[in-house]
N, C-alpha and C positions, 0 to 999 in steps of 0.2 A: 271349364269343367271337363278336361280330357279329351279336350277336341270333339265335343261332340254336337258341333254347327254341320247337321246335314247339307245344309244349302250349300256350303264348299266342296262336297264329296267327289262330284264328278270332276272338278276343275282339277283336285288337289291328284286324283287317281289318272286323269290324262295329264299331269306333268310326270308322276311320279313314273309314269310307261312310256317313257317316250324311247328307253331302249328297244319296247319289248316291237313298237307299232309298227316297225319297217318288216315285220315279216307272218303278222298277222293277216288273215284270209278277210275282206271284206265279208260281211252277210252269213257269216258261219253263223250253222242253227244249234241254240239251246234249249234243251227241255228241261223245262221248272215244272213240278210234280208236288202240287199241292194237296193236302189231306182233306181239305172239306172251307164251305165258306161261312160254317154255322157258327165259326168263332171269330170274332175283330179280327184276334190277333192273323190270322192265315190270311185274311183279306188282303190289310196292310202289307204283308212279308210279299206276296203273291204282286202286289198293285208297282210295288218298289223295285224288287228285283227286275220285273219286265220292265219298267223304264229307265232304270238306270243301264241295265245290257243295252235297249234301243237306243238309248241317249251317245254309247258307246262306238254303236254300230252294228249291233248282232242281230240277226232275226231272234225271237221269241215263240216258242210253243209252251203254251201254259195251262195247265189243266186243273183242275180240282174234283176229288174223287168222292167227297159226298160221306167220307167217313167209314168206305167200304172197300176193306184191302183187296179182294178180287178186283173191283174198280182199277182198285190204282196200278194193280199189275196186268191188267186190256189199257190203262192211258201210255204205262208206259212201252209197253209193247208196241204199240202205233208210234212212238215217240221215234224208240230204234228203226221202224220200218221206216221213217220219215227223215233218218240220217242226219240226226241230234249229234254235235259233236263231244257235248256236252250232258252231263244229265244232274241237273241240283234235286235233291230230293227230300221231302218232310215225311219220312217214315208213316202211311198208319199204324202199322201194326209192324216193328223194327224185325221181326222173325216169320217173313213172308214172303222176303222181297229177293229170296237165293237164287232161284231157278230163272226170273228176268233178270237180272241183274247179269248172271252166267251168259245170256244173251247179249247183254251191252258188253262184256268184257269181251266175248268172241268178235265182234265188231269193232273192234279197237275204242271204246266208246269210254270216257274217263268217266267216272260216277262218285260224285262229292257228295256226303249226306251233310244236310241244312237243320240245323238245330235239335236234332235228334237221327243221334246216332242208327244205322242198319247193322244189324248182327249178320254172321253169317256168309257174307259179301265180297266180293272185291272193290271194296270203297279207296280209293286216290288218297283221299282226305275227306275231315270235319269241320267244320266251320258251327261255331256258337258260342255260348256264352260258358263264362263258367259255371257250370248248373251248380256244383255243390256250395260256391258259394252263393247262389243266389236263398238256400233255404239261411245259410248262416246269418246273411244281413238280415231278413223277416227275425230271425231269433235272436239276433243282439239288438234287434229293434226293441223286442219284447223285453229284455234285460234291462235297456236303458231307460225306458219308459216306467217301468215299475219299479228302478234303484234294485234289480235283484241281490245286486252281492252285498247292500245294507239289507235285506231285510228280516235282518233279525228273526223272531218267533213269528213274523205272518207269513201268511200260507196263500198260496193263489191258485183258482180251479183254470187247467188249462185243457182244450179240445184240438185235435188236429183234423183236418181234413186235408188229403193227399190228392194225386192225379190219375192216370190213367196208366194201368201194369202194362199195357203193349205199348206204349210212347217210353224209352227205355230214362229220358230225363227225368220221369217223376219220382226216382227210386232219389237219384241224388238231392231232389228239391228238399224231400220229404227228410234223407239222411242226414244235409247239413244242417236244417231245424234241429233236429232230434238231437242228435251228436252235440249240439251247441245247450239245448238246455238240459240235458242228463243230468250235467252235476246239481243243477237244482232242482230235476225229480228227484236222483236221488238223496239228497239232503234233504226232502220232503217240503221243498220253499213251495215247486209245482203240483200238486195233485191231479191226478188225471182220473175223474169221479166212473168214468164211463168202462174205464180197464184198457182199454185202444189202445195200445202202444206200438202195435206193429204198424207198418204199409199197407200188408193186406188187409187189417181187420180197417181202415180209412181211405181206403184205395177210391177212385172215381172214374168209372169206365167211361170210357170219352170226354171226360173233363165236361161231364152235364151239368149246367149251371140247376134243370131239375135233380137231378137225382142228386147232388148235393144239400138242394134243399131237402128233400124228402129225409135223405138219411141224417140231417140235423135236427129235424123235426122229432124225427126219432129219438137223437140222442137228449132233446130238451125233456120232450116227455117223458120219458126213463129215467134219468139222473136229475132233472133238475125241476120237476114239477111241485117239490115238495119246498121249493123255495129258496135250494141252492144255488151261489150263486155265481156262475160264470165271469172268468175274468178276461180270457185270453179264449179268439177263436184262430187257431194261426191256420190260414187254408194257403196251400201251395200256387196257387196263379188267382187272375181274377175273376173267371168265370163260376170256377169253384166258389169262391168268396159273395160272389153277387148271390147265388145260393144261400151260404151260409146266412149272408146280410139278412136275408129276405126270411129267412125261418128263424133269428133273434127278431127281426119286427114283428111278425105274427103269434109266436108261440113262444118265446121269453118271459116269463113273467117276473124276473127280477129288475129294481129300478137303476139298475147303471148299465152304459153304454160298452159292454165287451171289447177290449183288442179285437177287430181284425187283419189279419194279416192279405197280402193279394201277390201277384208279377204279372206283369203285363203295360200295364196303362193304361186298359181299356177303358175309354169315351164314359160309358154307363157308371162307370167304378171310380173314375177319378171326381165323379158328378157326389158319386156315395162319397168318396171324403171329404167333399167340400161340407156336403149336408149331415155328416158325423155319421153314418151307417158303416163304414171302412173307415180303417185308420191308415194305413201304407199300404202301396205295392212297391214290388220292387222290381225298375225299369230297365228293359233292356232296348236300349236304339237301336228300332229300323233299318232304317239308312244306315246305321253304320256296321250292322252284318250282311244287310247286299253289298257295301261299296266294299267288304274284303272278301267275299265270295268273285265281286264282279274282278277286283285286282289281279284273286287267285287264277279264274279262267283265264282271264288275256297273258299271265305267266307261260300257264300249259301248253295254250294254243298256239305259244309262238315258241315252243320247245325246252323251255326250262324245269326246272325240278323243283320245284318251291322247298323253300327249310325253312328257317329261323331268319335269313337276313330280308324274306319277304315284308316281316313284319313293321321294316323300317321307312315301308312304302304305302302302308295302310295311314287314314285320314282318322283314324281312331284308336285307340288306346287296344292293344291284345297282345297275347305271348303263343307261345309255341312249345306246343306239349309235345311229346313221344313217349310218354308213359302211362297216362292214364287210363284211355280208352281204347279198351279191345273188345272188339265184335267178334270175336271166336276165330278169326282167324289170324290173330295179332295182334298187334298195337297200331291203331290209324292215327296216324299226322295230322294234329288238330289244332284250329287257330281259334282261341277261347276270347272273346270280348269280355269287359269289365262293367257287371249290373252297377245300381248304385238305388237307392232308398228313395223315396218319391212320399212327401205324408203332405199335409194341410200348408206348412210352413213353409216349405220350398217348391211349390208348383210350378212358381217361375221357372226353375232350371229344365222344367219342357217344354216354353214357351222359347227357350234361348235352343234347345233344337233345330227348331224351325220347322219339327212335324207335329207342335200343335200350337193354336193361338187361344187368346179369349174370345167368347160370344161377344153379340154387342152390348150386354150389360154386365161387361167382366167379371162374372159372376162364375160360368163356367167353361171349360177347355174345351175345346173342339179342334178337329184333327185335320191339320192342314195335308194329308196324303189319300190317296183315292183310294 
């Protein structure tokens, strides 16, 4: 399934450099600049990244800033005085980070943003997935599952819930969704009872597993107390999602079981599809965006210019963009991994990752990475 055996990464990434290793620095220091540990998902990105560099050889400085971009621009400031040669970064807030950042680039200091792009910046390169199409799998998931392009004269009530406006990927999560089912709002197959059609009016500031709850609570009482009744909740990641899950089991009052949509993986949420509260996320491997972030660095560090033939040295399936993503001050070089669908029926193919296994009553997944 696209090479996506983490447990190979390091092996597959030290054969694939064995040009670059005769002129790499022993103990060169990286700084990973993580946004907070109140979600799985950063824990894992944050757990991985630093073992797979240490695995490599590099020192690690690793920080998590709690959710609070002042934070994270005192972590990374200490990061530059502490002569990081490197700087991987998870944006809190993508239009913050100009004025430090202007500091690493005086420093000679290469700054790669990690899964969400930084505006503004003199970023190297992007490393992540393809955000836009991660909302389109959630939406052709919904397509499929419902037969939308038979369906005739029926009609289905759909909800969106979005992510976070300063994480600059929830615009794309939320767009490939949207963009993917239009022709059946507009053809009136979807209805959308609540009126939400934008970002902003479904947006979810810091991707609050409560305040998604709350503001679905909201939208059940409003539109749907009266008995209507909910088909489809497509939330953009899983954290949103365990939210959403949690205010259709309390305040739902219709008797069938909603689409939800999720991304991520998260432990709690793949527990919800087994036990039918989520229906999919859609997965992005770990491992296998540190093992092209960690390729990317040891390129740099030993003087090369990464392009497109990088890509034939990654231990996972990605392309190579120079068009998409611009942070305002161009177009940053970006190497986009390939999400893929994750529901009840193929669980397996994250056990064949090898970053998660079964419990002892193979019942439910748990997460082989720290």
């Amino acid at each position: 399934m696209k090479k996506l055996l983490a447990m190979i990464l390091v092996v597959c990434m030290v054969c694939s450099l064995g040009a670059f290793t005769a002129f790499a620095d022993e103990g060169d220091l990286i700084g990973i600049s993580m946004p907070t540990k109140s979600l799985e998902r950063w824990n894992r990105d944050g757990s991985y990244l630093k073992e797979q560099f240490e695995a490599a050889g590099y020192k690690v400085e690793l920080t998590y800033s709690d959710n609070d971009a002042v934070q994270q621009n005192n972590d990374i400031s200490n990061m530059i005085a502490d002569g990081v040669k490197v700087l991987v970064i998870v944006a809190i807030d993508s239009d913050t980070l100009s004025s430090v950042l202007k500091d690493a680039e005086e420093a000679g200091i290469t700054v790669i943003a990690y899964d969400r792009l930084i505006n503004n910046a003199n970023v190297a390169y992007y490393v992540s997935f393809d955000n836009y199409t991660v909302g389109v799998l959630q939406a052709q998931y919904v397509i499929d599952a419902l037969d939308l392009n038979n369906a005739g004269d029926k009609t289905y009530n759909i909800e969106f819930t979005a992510g976070d406006p300063a994480d600059t990927n929830a615009g794309y999560f939320f767009n490939g969704a949207f963009d993917t089912l239009k022709p059946f709002i507009d053809a009136g197959t979807l209805k959308i009872p609540s009126g939400k059609t934008t970002f902003e009016q479904v947006a979810t500031p810091a991707w609050s597993t409560d305040t998604a709850l709350e503001n679905f609570q909201n939208t059940l009482a409003s539109y749907y107390g009266d008995g209507t009744v909910l088909d489809i909740a497509l939330c953009s990641n899983d954290s949103t999602a365990a939210g959403v899950a949690q205010a259709i089991i309390s305040d739902y009052a219709g008797d069938n079981q909603p689409i939800v949509t999720g991304q991520d993986g998260d432990i709690g949420n793949l527990q919800n599809i087994v036990d039918g509260y989520q229906t999919m996320t859609v997965y992005k491997n770990v491992a296998d965006e540190a093992g092209v972030t960690l390729v990317l660095v040891d390129a740099i560090l030993n003087g090369a210019t990464p392009g497109a033939e990088l890509v034939e040295k990654f231990a996972a399936e990605a392309a190579f963009d120079t068009e998409t993503y611009d942070n305002g001050l161009g177009v940053v070089p970006s190497y986009l991994l390939v999400p893929y669908s994750i529901d009840k029926d193929n669980l397996e193919l994250l056990v064949d990752t090898g970053n998660y296994k079964w419990d002892a009553d193979n019942h439910y997944l748990v997460s082989t990475l720290g």
